[in-house]
C-alpha positions as CSV (number, residue, x, y, z in Angstrom):
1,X,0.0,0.0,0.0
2,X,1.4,3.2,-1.3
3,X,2.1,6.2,1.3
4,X,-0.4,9.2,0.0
5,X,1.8,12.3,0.0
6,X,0.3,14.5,2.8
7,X,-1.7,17.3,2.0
8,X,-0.2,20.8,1.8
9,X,-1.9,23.8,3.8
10,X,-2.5,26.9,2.2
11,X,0.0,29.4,3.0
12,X,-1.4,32.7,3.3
13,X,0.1,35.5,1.4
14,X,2.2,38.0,3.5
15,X,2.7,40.2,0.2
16,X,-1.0,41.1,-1.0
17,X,-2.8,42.8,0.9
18,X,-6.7,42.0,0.5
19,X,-8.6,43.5,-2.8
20,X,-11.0,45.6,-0.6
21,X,-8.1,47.0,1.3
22,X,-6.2,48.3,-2.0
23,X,-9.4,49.5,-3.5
24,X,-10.5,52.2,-0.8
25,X,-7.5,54.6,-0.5
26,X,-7.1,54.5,-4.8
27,X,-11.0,55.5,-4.7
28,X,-11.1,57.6,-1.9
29,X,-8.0,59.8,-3.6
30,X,-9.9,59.7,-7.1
31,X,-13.3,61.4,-5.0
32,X,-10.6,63.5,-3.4
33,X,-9.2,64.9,-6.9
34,X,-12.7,65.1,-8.2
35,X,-13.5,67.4,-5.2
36,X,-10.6,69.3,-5.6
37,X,-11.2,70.4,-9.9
38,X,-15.0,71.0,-8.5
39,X,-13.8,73.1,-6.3
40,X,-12.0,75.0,-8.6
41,X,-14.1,75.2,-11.3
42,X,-16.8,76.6,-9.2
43,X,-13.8,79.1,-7.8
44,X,-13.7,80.3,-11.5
45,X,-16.9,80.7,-12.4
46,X,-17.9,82.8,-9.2
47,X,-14.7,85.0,-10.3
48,X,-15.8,85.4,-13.8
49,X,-19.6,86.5,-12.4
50,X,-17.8,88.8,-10.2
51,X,-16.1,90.3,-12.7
52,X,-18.7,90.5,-15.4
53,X,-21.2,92.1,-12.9
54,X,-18.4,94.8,-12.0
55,X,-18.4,95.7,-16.0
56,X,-22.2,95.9,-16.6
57,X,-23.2,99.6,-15.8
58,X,-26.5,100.4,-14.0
59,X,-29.2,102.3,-15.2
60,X,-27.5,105.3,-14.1
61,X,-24.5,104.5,-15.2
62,X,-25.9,103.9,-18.7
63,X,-28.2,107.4,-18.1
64,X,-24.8,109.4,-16.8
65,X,-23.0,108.1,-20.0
66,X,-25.6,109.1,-22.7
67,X,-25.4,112.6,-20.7
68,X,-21.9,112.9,-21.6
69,X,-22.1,111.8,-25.5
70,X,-24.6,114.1,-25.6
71,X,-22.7,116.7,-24.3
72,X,-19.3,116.1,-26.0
73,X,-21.6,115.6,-29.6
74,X,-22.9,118.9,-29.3
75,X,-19.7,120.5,-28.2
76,X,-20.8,121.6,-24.3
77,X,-17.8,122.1,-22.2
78,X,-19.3,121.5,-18.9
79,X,-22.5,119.2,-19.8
80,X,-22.8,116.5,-16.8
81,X,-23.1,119.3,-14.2
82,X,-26.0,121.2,-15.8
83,X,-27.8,118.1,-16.8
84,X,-27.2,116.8,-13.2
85,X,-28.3,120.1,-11.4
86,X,-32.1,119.6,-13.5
87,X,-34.2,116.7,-11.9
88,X,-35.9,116.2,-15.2
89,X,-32.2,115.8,-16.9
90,X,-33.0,119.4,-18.9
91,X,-29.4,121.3,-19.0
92,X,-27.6,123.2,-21.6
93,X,-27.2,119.9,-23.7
94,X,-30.8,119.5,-24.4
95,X,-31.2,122.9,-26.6
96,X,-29.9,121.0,-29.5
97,X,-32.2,118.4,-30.1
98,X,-35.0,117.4,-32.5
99,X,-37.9,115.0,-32.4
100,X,-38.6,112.3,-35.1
101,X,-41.0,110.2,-35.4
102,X,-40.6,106.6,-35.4
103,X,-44.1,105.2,-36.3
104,X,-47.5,104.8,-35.2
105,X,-48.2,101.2,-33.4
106,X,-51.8,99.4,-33.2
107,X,-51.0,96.6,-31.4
108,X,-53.5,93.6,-30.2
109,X,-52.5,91.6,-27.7
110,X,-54.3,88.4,-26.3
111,X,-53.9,87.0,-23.2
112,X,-54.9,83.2,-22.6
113,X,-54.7,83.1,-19.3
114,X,-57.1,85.5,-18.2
115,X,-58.9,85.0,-21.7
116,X,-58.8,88.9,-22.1
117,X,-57.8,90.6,-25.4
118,X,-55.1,94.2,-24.6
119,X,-55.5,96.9,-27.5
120,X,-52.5,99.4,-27.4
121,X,-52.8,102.7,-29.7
122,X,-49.8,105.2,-29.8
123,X,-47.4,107.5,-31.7
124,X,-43.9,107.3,-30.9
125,X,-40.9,110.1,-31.1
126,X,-37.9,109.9,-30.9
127,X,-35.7,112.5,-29.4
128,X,-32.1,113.2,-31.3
129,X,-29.3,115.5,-31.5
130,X,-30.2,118.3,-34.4
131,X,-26.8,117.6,-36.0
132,X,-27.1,113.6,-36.4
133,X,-31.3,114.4,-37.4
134,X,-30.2,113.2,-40.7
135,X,-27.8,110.3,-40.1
136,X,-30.6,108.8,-37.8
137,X,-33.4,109.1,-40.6
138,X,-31.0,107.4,-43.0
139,X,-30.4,104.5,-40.2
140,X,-34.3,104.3,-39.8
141,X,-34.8,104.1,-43.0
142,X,-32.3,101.3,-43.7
143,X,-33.9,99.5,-40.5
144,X,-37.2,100.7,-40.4
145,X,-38.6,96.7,-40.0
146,X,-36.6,96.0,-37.1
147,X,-37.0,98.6,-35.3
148,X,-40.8,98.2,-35.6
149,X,-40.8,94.8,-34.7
150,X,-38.1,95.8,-31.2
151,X,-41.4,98.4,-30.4
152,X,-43.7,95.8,-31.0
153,X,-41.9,93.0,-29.2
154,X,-41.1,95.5,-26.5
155,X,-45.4,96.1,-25.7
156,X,-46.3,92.7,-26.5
157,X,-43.7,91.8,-23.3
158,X,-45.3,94.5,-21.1
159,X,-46.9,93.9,-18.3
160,X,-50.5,95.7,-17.2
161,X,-48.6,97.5,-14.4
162,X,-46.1,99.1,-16.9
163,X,-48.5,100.0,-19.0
164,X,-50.5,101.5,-16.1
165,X,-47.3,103.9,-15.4
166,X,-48.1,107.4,-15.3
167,X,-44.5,107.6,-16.9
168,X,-43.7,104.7,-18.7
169,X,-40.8,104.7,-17.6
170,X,-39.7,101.1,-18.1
171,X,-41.5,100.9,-21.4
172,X,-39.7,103.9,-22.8
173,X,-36.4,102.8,-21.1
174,X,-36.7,99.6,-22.9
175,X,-37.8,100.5,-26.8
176,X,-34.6,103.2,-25.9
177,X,-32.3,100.5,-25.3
178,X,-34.2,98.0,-28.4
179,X,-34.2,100.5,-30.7
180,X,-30.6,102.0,-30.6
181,X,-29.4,98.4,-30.8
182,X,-31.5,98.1,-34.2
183,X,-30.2,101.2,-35.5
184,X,-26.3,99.8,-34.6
185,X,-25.6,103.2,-32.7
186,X,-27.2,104.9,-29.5
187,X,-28.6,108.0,-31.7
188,X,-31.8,108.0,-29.7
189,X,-31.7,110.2,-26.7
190,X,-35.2,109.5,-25.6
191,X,-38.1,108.0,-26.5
192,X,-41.6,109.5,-26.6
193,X,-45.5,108.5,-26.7
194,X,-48.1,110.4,-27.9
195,X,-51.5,109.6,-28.1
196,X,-51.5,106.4,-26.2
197,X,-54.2,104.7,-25.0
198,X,-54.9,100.7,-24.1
199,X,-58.0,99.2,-23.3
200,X,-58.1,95.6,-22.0
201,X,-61.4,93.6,-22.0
């Protein structure tokens, strides 16, 4: 009878480590680098808001800076003082300006969720320097259709409040902004409504 060979034990391994044990420090550095490009990702975009926001100028700034062109375009030599001392923004620059008119606007507006229909009726002017009257009826001419359609996209946006404004102020400060941008340079000084009238049933 032949002597079986005896049976060798398993030896455990002194020089690998167990799977899970190699796994969690090589995944908990991976979440760890992810973290860290979040992190500055997110550090770059809040710098780049930050810095964009410190470029846009307010509504003053934009007002104050339209002053000034005026001024300089119609050769004043101390315009931002006068125009500032006036409330109503009347100073020595304004002597030299014109009105054109930009159009008369019928605009129907429905609204489905208070099933009521908004009628808007008015004449718009424009208010320009006298000596770029005729550069800014050449432009209007060229982009009469566009800046039409800025007007009408600008009412058709408006809310009821706006339009309730003894002023229109935002209106006007809007088809300002719409239209210069149609015409490719800030010609328009202001914006004026005559005649206007909505009725919302």
């Amino acid at each position: 009878m032949a002597d079986k060979p005896p049976k060798k034990e398993p030896v455990p391994s002194e020089t690998s480590p167990a799977p899970d044990d190699a796994a969690t420090p090589r995944s908990a550095s991976g979440l760890l680098t992810m973290l860290k490009a979040i992190a500055f990702i997110a550090i770059i975009v809040v710098v780049e808001v930050v810095a964009a926001s410190m470029f846009i100028p307010s509504a003053q700034d934009t007002e104050k800076i339209a002053r000034q062109y005026v001024a300089a375009t119609a050769g004043d030599s101390a315009p931002t003082a006068s125009a500032e001392e006036d409330g109503h923004g009347k100073g020595k620059s304004d002597q030299n300006v014109t009105e054109v008119e930009l159009g008369t606007f019928n605009i129907t507006r429905f609204n489905p969720a208070s099933n009521t229909t908004l009628s808007i009726d008015f004449e718009l002017y424009g208010i320009v320097l006298a000596a770029e009257e005729a550069e800014l009826k050449e432009l209007l001419g060229k982009n009469k259709i566009r800046v039409r359609e800025q007007v009408i996209l600008t009412l058709h946006a408006a809310e009821s409040k706006d339009l309730s404004d003894a002023g229109l102020g935002l209106i006007k400060r809007q088809i300002l902004e719409k239209t210069n941008r149609a015409l490719g340079q800030p010609l328009l000084k202001e914006v004026l409504f005559s005649k206007f009238n909505f009725v919302e049933r």
